[in-house]
N, C-alpha and C positions, 0 to 999 in steps of 0.2 A: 484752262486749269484742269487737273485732272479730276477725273471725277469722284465727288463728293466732298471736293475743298473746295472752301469759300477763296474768290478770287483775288478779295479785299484782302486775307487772312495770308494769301501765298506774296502776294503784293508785299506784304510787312517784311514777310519774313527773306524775301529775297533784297527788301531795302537792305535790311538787318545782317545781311550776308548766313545769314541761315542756310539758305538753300540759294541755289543758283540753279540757271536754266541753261539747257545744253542742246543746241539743236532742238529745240520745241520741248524734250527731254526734263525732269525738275529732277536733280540731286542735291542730298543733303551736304552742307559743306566739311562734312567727316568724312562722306563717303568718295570726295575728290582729294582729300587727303590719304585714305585708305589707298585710293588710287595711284597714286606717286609712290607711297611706301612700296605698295605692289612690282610696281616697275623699276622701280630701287632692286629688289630681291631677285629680280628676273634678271638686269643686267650685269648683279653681283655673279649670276651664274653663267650668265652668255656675253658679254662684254661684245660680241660681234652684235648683238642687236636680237632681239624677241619677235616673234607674228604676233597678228592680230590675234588667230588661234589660241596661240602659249597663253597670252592674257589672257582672252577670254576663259579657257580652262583653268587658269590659276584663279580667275575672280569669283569664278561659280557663274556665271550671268552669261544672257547671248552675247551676239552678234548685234545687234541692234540695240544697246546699252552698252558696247565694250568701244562701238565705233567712235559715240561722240565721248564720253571719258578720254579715247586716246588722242582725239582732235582736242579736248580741253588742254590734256598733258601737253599737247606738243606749243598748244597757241600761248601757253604761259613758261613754254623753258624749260619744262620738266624733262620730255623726249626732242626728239626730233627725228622725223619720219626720212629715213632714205630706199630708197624702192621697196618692201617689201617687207621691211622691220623698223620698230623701232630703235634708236640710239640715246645715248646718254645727253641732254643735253644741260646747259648751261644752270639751272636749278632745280636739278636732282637731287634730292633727297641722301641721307646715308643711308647705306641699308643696313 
C-alpha cells in the first residue's frame, strides 16, 4: 500500500472499484477514465496512432505512471499498441 494508507482501507476501496491497481501502481477509477478520454482526444488528432511521449506530455505525469495507464488502456480495448504508438481500439471512447 502506498504510504500512509491503511491497507484494509485501499482493500475496500479497490473491492468497491474506487481505485484499481496497475502494475503495483493505485489509480483512482476517474483517473482511468480521464485516461481513455485523453487518448480519445489524442487519436481525434493523429488517427495514425500517439507515443508514449504525446501522452505522457498531454497528461502532465511521467514515464512511469503513463506506462501502466497505457497498458490498462490497451488490456481493456480502449488502445492497442502497434510498434511504437498507440491505436484506436475496439472501446474508445468519443472524443
Amino acid at each position: 500500500a502506498p504510504d500512509g494508507v491503511d491497507r484494509a482501507e485501499l482493500r475496500e476501496l479497490v473491492r468497491r472499484e474506487m481505485v484499481v491497481e496497475v502494475e503495483g501502481i493505485f489509480f483512482a477509477a476517474s483517473a482511468l477514465q480521464a485516461a481513455a478520454e485523453l487518448a480519445a482526444r489524442l487519436l481525434a488528432e493523429r488517427p495514425e496512432g500517439f507515443t508514449v511521449s504525446a501522452f505522457r506530455e498531454a497528461a502532465g505525469n511521467t514515464r512511469k505512471h503513463a506506462m501502466p495507464l497505457l497498458a490498462r488502456l490497451d488490456g481493456t480495448g480502449v488502445t492497442r499498441r502497434r510498434d511504437d504508438v498507440r491505436i484506436a481500439g475496439p472501446r474508445l471512447p468519443e472524443a
